[in-house]
SEDO-386417 format. One line per 2 residues: number of its first residue (from 0); for each residue z, x, y of N, C-alpha, C. Coordinates in steps of 0.001 Angstrom, whole numbers, plus 524288, in hexadecimal, padded with zeros to 5 digits. Layout:
NUM	Z X Y Z X Y Z X Y ~ ...
% end
This chain:
0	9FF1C 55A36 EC5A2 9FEB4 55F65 EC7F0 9F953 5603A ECA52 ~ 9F50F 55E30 EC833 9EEA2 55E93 ECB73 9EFFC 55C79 ED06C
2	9F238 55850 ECFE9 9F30E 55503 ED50C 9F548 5586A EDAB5 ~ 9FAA3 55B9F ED621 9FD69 55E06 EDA6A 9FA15 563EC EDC93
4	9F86C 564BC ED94C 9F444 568F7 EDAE4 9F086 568D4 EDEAA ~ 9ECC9 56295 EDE11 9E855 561DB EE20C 9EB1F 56107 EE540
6	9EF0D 55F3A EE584 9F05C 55D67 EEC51 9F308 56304 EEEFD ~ 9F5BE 566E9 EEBF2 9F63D 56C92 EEE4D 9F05A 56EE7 EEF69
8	9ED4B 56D60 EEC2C 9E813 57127 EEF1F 9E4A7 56E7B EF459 ~ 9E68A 5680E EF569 9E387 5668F EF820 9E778 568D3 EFE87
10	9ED49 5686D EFCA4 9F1F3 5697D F004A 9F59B 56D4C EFF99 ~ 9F18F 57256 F0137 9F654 57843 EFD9E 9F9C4 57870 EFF77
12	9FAC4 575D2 F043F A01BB 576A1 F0761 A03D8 5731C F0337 ~ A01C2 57057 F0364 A071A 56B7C F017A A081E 56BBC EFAC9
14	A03AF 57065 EF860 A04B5 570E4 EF2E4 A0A72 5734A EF0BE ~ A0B97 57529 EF2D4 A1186 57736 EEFF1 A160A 57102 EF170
16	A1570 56CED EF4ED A1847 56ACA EF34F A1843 564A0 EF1E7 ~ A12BA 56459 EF117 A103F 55E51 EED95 A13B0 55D86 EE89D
18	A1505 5606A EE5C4 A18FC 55F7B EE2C0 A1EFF 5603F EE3B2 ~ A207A 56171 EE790 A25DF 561FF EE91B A2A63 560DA EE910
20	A2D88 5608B EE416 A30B3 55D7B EE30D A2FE5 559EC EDF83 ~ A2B5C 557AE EDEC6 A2A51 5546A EDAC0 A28D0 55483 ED64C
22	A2953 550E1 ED2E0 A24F3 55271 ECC96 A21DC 54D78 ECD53 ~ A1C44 54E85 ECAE0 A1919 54C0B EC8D0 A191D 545D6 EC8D2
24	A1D78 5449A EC4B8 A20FB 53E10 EC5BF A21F1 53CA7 ECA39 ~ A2444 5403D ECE7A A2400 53CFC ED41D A2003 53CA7 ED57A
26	A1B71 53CA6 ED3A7 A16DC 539B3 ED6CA A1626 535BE ED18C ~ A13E2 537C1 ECCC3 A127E 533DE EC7B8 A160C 52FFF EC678
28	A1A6D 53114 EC727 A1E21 52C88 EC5EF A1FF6 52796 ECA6A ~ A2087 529E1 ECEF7 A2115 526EE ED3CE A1BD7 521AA ED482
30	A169E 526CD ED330 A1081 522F0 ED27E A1067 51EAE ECF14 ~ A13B1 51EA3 EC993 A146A 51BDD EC7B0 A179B 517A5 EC736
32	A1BFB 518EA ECA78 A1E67 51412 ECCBA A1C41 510C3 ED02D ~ A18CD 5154C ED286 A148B 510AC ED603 A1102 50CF3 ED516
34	A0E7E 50F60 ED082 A0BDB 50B39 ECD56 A0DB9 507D6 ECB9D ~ A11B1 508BA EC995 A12FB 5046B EC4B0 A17DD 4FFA4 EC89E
36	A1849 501B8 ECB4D A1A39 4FD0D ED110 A15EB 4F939 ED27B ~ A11BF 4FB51 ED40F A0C80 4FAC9 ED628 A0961 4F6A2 ED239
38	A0A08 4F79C ECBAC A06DB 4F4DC ECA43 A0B15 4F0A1 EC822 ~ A0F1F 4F0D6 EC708 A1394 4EBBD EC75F A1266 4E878 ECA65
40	A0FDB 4EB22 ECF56 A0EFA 4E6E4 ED3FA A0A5E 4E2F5 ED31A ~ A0551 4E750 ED02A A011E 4E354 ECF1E A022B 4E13E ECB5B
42	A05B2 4E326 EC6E1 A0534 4DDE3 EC29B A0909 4DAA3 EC4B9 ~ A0E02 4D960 EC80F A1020 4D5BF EC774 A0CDE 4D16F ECAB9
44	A09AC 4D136 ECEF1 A067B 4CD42 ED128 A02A2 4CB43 ECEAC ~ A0025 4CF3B EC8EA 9FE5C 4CC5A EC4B1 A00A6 4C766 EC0F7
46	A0548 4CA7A EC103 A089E 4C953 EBD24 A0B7C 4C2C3 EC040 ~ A0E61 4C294 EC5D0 A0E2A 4BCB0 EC81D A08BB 4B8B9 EC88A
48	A04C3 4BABA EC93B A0034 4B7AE EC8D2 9FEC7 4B679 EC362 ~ 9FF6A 4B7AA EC071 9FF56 4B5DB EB8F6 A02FD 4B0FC EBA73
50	A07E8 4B2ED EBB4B A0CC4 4AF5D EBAB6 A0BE4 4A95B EBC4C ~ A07AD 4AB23 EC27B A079C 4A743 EC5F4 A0242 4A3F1 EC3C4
52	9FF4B 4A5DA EC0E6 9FC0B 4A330 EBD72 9FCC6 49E67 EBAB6 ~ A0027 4A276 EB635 A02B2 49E19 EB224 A05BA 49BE4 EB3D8
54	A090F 49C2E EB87F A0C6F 4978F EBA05 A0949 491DE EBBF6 ~ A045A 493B7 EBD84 A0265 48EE6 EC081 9FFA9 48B16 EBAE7
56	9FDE9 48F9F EB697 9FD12 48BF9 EB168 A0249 48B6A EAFAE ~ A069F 48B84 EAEFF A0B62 489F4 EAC45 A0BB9 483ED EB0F1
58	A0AC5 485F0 EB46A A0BA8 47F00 EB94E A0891 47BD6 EB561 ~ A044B 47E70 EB6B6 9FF56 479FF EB63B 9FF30 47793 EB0DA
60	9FF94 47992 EABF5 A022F 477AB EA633 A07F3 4765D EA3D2 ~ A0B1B 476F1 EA9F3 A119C 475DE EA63B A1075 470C4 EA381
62	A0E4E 46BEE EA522 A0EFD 4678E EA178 A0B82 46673 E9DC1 ~ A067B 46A38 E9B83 A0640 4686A E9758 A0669 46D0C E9278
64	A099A 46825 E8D3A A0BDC 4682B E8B47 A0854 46B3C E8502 ~ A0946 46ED1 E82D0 A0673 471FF E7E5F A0B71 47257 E7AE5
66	A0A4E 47518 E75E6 A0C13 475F6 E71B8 A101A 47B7F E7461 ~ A1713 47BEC E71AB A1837 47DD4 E7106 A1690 482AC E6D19
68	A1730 4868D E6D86 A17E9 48ADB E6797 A1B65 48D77 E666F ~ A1EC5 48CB5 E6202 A2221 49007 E6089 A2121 491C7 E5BCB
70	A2141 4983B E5879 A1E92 49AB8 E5491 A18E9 49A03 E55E6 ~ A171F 49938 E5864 A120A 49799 E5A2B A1082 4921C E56C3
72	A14F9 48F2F E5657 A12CC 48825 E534B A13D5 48646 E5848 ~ A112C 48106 E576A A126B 47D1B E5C94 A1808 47AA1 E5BBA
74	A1AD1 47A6F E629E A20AE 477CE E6152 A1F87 4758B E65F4 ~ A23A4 474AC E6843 A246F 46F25 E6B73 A2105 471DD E708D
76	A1FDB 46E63 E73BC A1BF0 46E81 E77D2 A1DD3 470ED E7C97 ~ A1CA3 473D2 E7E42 A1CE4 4763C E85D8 A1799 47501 E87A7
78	A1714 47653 E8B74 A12AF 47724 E8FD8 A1026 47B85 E907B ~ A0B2C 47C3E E918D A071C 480E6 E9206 A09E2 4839D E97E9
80	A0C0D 47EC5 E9D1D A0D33 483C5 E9F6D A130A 4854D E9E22 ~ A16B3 482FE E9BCF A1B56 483C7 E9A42 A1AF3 48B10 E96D4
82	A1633 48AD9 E9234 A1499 48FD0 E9126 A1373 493F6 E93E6 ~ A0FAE 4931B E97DE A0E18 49569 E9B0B A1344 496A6 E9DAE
84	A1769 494E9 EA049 A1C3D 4975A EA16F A1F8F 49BBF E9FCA ~ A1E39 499BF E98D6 A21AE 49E21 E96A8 A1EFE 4A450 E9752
86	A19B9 4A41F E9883 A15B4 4A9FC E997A A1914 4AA61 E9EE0 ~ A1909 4A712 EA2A3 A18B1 4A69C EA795 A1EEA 4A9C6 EA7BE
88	A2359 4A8C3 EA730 A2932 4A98D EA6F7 A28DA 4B1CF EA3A8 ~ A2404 4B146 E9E1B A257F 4B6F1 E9D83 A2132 4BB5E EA1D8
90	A1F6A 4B985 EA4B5 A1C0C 4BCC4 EA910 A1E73 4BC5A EACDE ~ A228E 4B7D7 EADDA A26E8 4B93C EB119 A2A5A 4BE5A EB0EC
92	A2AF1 4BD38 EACCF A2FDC 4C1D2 EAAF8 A2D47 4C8CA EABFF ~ A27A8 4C8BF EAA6E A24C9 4CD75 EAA7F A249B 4CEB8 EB169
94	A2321 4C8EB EB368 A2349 4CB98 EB870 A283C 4CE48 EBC4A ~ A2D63 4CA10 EBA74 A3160 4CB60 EBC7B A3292 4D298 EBA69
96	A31FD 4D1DF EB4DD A325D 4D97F EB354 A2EFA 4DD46 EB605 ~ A2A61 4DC07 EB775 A2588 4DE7C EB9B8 A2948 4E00E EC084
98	A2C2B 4DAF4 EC22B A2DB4 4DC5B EC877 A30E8 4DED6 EC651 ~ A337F 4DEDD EC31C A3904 4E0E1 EC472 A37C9 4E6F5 EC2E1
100	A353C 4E7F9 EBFD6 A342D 4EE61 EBF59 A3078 4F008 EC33F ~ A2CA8 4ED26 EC6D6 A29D3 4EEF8 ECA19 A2F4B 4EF72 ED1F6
102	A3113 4EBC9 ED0BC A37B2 4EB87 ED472 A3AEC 4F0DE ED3B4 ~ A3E26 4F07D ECEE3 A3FE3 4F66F ECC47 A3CD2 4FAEB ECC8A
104	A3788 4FA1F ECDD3 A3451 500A7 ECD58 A3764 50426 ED2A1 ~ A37A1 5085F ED1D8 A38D3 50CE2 ED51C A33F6 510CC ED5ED
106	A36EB 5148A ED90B A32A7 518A9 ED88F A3708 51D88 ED56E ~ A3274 52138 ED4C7 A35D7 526F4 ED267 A3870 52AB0 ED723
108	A3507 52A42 EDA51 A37A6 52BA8 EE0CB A369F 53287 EE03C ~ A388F 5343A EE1AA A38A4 53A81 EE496 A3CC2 53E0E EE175
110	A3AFA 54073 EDD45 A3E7D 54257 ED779 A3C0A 54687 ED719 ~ A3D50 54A02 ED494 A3C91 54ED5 ED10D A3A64 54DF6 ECBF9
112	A39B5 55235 EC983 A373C 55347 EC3E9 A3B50 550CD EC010 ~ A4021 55218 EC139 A4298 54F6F EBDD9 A4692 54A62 EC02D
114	A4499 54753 EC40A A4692 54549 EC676 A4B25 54435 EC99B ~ A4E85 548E3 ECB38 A50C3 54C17 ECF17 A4DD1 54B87 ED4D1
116	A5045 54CAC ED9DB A4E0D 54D6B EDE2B A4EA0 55376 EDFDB ~ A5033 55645 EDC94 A50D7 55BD3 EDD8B A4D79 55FB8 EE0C7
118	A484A 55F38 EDE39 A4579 560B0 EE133 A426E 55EF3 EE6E8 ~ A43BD 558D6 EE8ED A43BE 55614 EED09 A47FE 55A24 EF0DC
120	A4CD5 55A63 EEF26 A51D1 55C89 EF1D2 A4F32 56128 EF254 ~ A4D39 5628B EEEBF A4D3C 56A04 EF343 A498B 56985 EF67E
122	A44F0 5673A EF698 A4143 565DD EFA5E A427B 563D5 F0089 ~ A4871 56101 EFEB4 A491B 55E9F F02DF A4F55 56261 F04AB
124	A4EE8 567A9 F0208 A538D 56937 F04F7 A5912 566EB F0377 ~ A58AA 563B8 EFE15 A5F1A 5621C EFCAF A5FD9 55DE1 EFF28
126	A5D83 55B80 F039A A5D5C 555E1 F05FF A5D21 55378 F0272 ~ A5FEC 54FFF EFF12 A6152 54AEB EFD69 A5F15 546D8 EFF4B
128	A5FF9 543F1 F04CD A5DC5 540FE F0787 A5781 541D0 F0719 ~ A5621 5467B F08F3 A4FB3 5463B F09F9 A4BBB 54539 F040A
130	A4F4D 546E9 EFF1A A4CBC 5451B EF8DA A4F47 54004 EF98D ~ A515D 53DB9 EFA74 A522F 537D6 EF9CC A4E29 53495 EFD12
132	A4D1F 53694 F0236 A49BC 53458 F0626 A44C4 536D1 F03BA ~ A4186 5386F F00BB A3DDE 53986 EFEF0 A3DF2 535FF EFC2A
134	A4158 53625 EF77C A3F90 531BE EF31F A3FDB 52BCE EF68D ~ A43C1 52B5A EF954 A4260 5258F EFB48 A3E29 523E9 EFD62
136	A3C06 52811 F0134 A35B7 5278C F03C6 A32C4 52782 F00CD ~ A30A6 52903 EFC54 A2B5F 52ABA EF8D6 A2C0D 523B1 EF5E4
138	A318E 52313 EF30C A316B 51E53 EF0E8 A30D8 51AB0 EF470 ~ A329C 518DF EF996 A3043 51557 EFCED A299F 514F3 EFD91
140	A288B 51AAE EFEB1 A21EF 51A6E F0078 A201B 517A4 EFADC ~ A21CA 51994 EF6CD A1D96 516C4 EEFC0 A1FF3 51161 EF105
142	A24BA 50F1B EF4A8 A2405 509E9 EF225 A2994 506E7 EEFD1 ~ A2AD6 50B51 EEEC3 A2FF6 508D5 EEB2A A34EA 50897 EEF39
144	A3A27 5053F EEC90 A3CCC 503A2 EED3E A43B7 508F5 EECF7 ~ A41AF 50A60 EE940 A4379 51063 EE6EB A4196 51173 EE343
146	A4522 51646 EE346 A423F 51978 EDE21 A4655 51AF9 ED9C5 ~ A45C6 51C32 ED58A A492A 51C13 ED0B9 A4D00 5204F ED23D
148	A5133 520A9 ED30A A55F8 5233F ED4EE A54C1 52AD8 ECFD1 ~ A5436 5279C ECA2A A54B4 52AB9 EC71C A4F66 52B07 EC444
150	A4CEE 5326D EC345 A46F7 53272 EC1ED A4872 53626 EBEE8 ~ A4698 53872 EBCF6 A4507 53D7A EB8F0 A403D 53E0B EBC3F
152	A3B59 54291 EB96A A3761 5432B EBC35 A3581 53E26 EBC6C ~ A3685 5395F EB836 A30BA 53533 EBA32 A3585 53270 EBB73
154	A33E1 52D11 EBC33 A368C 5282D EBBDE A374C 52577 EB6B2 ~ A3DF3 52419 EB58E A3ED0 52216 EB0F1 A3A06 51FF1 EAE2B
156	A37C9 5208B EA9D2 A32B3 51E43 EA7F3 A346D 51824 EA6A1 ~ A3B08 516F3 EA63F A3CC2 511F7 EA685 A3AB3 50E3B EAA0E
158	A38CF 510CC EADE9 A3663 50CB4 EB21F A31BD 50B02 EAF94 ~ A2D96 50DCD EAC89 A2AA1 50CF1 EA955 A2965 50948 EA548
160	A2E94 5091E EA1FC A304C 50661 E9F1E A3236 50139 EA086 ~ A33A8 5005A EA5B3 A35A0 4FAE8 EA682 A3033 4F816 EAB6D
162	A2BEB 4FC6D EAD6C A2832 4F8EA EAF90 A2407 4F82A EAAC4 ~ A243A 4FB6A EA474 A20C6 4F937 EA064 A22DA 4F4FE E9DD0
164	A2765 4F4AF E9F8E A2BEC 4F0E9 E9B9D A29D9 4EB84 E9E33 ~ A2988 4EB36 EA426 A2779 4E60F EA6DE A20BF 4E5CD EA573
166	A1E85 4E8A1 EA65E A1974 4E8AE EA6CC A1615 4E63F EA192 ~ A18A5 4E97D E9C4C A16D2 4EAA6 E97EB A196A 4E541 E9666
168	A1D92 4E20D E94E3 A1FA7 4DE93 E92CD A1CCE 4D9FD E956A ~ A18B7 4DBB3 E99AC A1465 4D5B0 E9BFB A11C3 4D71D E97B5
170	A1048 4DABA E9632 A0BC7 4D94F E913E A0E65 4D6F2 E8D41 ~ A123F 4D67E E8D61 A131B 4D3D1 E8818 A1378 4CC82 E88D9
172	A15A2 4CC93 E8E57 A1424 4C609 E9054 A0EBC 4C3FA E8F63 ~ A0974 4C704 E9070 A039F 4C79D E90A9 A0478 4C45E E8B63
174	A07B1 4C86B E8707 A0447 4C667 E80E1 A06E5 4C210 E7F6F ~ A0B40 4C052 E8114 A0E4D 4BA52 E81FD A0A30 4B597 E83F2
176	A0A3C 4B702 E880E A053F 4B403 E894A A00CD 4B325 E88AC ~ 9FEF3 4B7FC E87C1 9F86E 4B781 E84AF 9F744 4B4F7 E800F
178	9FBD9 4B65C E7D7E 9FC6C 4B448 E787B 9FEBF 4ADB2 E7683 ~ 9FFD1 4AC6A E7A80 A0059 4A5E0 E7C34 9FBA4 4A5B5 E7CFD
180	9F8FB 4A4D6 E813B 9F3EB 4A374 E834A 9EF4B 4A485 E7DD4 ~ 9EE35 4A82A E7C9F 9EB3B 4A99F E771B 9EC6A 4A432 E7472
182	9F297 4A3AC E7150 9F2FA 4A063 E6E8B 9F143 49AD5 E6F08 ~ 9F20B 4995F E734B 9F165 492F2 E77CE 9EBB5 494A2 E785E
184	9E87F 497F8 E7751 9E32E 49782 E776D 9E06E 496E0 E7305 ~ 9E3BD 49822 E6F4B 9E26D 498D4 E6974 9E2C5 492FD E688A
186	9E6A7 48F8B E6A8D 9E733 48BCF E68CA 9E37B 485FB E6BAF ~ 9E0CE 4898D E70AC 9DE64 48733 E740A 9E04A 48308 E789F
188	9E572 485D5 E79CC 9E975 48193 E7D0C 9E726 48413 E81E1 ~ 9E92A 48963 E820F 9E70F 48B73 E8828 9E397 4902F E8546
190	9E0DE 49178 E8AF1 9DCB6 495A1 E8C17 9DCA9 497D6 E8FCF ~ 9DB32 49F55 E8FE0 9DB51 4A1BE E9496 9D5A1 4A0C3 E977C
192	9D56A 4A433 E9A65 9D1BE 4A1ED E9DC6 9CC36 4A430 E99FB ~ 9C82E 49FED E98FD 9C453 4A275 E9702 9BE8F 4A155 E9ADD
194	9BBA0 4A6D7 E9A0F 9B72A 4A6BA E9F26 9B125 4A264 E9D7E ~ 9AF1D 4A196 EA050 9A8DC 49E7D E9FF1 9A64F 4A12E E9B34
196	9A749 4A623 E9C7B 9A1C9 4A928 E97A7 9A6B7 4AB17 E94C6 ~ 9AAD0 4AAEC E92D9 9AD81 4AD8E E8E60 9ADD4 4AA97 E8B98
198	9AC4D 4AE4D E865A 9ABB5 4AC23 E8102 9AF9C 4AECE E7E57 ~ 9AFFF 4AAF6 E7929 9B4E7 4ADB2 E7613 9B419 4B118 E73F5
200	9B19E 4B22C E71F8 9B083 4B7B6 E6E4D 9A908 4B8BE E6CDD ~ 9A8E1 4BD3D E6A97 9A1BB 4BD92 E6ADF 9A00F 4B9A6 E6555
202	9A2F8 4B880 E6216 9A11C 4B582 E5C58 9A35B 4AF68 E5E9C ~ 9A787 4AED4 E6132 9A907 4AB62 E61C8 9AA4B 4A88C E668B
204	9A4FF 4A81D E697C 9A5F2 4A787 E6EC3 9A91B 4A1B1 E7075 ~ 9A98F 49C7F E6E60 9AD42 4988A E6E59 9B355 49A8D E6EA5
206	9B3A3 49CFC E6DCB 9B972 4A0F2 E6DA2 9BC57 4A08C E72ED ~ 9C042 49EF3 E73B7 9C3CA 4A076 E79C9 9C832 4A36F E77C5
208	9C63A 4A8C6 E781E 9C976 4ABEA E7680 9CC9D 4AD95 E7BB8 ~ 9D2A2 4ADEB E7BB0 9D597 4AF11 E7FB9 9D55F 4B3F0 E81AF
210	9D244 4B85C E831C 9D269 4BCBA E8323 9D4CB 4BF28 E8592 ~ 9D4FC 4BBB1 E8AFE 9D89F 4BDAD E8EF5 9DE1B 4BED5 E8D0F
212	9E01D 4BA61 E8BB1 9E677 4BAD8 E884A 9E736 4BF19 E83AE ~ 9E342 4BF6C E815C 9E28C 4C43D E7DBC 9E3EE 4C8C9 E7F59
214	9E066 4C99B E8463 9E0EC 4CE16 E86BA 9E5B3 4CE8A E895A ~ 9EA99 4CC01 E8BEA 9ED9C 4CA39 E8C35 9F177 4CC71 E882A
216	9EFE9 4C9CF E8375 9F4BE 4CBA4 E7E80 9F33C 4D329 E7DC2 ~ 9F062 4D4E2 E7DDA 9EC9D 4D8A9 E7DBD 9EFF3 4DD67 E80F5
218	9EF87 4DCFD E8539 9F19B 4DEB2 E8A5F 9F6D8 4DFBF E89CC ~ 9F859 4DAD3 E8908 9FF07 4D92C E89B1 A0092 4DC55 E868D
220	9FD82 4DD20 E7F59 A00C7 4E0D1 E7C96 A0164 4E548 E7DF6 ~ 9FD2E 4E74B E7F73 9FDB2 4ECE4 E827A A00E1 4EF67 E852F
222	A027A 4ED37 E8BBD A070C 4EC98 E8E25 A0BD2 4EC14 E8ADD ~ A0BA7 4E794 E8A1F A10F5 4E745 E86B0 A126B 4ECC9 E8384
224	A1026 4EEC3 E8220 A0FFC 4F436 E7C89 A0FE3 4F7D1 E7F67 ~ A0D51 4F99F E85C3 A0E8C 4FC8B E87F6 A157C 4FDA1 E89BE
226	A1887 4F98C E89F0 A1DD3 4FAE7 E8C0F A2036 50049 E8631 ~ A1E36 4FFBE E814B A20BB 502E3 E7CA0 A2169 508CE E7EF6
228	A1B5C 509AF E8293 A1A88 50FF4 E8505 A1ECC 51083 E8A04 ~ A209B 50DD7 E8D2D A234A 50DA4 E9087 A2902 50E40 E8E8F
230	A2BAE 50CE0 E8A87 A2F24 50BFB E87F5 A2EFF 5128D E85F4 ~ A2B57 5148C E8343 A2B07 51914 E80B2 A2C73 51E4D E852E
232	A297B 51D16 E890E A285F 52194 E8EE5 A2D40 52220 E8FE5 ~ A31E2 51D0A E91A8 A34BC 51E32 E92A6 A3951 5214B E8EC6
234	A385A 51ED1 E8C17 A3CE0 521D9 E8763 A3B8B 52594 E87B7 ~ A37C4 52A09 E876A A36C3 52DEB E8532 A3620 530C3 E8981
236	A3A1A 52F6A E8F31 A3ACF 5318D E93C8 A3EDE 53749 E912E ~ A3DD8 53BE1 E9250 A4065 54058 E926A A436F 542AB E95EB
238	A488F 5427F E96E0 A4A86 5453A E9AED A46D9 54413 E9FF0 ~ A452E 54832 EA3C7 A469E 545CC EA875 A3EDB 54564 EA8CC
240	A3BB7 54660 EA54F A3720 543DE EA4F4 A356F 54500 EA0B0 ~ A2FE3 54512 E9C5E A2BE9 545F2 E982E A2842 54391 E9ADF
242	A245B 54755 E9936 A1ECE 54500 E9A7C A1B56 5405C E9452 ~ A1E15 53F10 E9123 A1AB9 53BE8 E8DBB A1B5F 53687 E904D
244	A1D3F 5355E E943D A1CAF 530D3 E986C A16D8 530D3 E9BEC ~ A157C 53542 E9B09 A1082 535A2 E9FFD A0BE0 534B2 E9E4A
246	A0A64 53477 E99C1 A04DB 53255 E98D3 A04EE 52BDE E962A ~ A09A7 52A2D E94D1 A0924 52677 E918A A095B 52250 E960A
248	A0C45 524B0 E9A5E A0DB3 52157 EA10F A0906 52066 EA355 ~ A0746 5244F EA183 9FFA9 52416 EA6A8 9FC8F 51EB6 EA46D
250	9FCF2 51E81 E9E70 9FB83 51BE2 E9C38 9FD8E 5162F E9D1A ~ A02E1 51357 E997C A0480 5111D E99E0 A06D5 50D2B E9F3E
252	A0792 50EF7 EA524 A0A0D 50E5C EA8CB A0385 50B3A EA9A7 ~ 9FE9D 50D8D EAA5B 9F9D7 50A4C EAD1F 9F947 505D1 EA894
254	9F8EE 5078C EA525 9F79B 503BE EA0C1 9FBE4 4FFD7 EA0C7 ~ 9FF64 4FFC7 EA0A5 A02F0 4FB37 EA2E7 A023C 4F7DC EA6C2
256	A0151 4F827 EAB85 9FF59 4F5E4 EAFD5 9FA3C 4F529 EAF50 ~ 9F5BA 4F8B5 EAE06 9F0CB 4F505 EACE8 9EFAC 4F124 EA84E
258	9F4E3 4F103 EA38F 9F313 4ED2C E9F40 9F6B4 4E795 EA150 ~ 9FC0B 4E895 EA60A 9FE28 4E3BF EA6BC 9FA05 4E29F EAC23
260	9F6B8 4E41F EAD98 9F383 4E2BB EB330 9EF0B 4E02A EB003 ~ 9ECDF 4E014 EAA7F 9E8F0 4DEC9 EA9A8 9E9F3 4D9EB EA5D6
262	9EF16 4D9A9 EA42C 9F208 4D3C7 EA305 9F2ED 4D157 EA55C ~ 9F4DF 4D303 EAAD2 9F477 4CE2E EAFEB 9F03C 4CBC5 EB2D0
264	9EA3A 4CEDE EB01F 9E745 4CCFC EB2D3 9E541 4C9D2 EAEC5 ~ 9E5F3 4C94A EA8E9 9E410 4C6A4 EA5B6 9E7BD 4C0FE EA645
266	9ED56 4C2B3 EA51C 9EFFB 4BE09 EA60F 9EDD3 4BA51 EAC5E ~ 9EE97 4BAF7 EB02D 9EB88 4BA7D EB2D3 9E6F5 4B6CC EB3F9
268	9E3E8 4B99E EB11B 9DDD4 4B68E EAE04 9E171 4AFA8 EAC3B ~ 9E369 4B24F EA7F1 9E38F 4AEA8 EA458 9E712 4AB16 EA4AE
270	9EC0F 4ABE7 EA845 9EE81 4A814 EAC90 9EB7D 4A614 EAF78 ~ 9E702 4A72B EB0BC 9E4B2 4A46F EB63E 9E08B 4A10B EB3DA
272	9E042 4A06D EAE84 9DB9D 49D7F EAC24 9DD81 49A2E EA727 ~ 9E22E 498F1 EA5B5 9E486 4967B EA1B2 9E1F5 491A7 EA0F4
274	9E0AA 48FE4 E9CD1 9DD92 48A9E E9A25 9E0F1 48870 E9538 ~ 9E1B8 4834E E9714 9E69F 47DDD E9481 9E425 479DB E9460
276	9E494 47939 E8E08 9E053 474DD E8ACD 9E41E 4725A E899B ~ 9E54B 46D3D E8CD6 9E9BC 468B4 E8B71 9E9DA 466B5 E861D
278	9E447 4669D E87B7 9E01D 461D9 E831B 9E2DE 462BF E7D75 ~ 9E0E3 46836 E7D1B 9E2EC 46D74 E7726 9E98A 46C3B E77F3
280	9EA2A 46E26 E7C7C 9F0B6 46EBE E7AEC 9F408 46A11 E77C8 ~ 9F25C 46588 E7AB1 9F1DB 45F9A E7A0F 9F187 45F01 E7425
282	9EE25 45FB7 E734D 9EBCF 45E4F E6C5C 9F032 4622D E6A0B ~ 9F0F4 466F8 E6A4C 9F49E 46AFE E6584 9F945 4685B E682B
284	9FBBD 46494 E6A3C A0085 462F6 E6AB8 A006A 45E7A E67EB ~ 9FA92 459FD E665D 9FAF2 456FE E63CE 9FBC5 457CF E5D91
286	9F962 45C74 E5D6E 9FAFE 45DE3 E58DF 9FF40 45F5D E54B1 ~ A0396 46126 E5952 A0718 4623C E58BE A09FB 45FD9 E5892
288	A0A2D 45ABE E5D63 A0D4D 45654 E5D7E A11F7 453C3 E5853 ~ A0EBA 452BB E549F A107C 45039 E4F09 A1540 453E7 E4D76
290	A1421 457D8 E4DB9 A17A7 45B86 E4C6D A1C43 45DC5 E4F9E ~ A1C01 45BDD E5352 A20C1 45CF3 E59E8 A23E5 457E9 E5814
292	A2210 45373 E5841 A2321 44E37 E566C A275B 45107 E53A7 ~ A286E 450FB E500A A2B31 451AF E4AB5 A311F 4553D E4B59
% end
C-alpha cells in the first residue's frame, strides 16, 4: 500500500486506478514466478557444468581399479570413474527435475482477489474477449508460455512445493557426495582441491582437512530440510488465500536459491580440482586382495 500511495502522489490522475481490479498478489505473486523461473535458469547452467566436470574425471579414471564398499567394508572392486558415475547419473536426475519444473512454470496472469476475473469484466464492460486478451498480453510480456488457468488470490503454493521439491532434494545429492569424497579422503585415495598456503587446522597444520566437502555436507543439509517448510505452506493453504505463507516465503523462496547457488559453486571448485593417489589406492587393494581371493 506505500507503494500504491507514492506512485498516486507522484501521478494524482492515475491514483484512483493503480490498483484497479487487482490485489496485491497480481503484482507479488506474478514477481515471483519471475524469479524463481529466472533463477532455475542460473542454477541449471551451474548445475550442467558440475555434470560436465565430473564426466571428464569419470573418462579420465574409468580404468583404474579401487576397493568396492558395501556397509562401508571393502567388497569386490569397481573403478574411481565408474564411482564417480554413480554422483554423475544422481545430478542427472536433479537436473532433469530442475527442467522440468522450470518447463511446467506458469505465470498467475490477470486475476482478482480471490482469483475470479470479475472485476477485470466490469472494467472491460462484460467483454469476455478483452479479460482474456489482457491476461494473454501481460503473461507474454513476463515471459511465459501461459498462465495457471485456476488461482485463488495467489498461485497454488503447490507450485512452490514442487520447484522446492526439485531444488531442495539437490541438497540432499551434495551430502551423498560430499560424504564419499570426505570418506576417500579419510582414507587418502582421493583429495579435493587443496591451496599452496592452506593448512589443516591451527594445532594441526599437516592436516588435509576436506573442508570444501564439509561445507558441501553442511549446505546440502540445509536445503535438503528446507523442502519440510514448503510441504507445511502448502498444506496450511486456507480457502481461497491465508497470509501465514507470507513471511515464511520471503524467507525461505531466497534462501533456497542462494544455498543451492552456493553448492554449485563449491561443487564446482571441487569438481574442477579432484586428486587420485593410484599409488594409495593400489596398496588398500593389496591389502585386501587375500581376502577377495577366498
Amino acid at each position: 500500500m506505500a507503494w500504491v500511495h507514492t506512485y498516486g502522489l507522484c501521478a494524482p490522475a492515475a491514483a484512483g486506478i493503480i490498483h484497479w481490479g487487482a490485489t496485491s498478489c497480481y503484482v507479488t505473486d506474478n514477481a515471483d514466478l519471475v524469479l524463481m523461473r529466472d533463477g532455475l535458469d542460473m542454477l541449471l547452467k551451474k548445475m550442467a557444468t558440475a555434470i560436465d566436470k565430473l564426466s571428464a574425471f569419470a573418462k579420465q579414471w574409468k580404468d583404474q581399479p579401487c576397493l568396492g564398499f558395501t556397509h562401508l567394508q571393502p567388497a569386490q572392486l569397481t573403478t574411481v570413474g565408474k564411482r564417480a558415475c554413480v554422483w554423475i547419473q544422481d545430478l542427472l536426475m536433479d537436473l532433469r527435475a530442475m527442467q522440468r519444473v522450470r518447463d511446467e512454470l506458469c505465470f498467475r496472469g490477470v486475476k482478482g482477489t480471490t482469483g475470479t476475473q470479475a472485476s477485470f469484466l466490469q472494467i472491460f464492460d462484460g467483454d469476455h474477449d478483452k479479460v482474456e486478451k489482457l491476461d494473454e498480453l501481460v503473461t507474454e510480456k513476463a515471459g511465459f508460455a501461459g498462465c495457471y488457468p485456476i488461482a485463488t488470490q495467489t498461485y497454488s503454493r503447490k507450485v512452490d512445493l514442487e520447484v522446492g521439491s526439485a531444488v531442495c532434494n539437490f541438497g540432499a545429492t551434495c551430502q551423498r557426495i560430499s560424504t564419499d569424497i570426505r570418506h576417500l579422503a579419510s582414507w587418502k585415495e582421493i583429495e579435493e582441491p587443496f591451496e599452496k598456503d592452506q593448512i589443516g587446522s591451527s594445532a594441526m597444520a599437516y592436516k588435509r582437512n576436506p573442508m570444501r566437502s564439509e561445507r558441501l555436507t553442511s549446505l546440502g543439509r540445509r536445503l535438503a530440510n528446507l523442502h519440510a517448510d514448503f510441504i507445511s505452506t502448502y498444506a496450511s493453504q486456507w480457502m481461497e488465500r491465508t497470509l501465514d505463507d507470507s513471511a515464511i516465503r520471503r524467507i525461505d523462496i531466497p534462501e533456497m536459491y542462494l544455498c543451492a547457488d552456493a553448492l554449485l559453486i563449491l561443487m564446482n571448485n571441487i569438481f574442477s580440482g579432484l586428486v587420485v593417489y593410484p599409488k594409495r589406492i593400489e596398496h588398500r587393494i593389496l591389502e585386501e586382495l587375500p581376502f577377495m581371493a577366498t
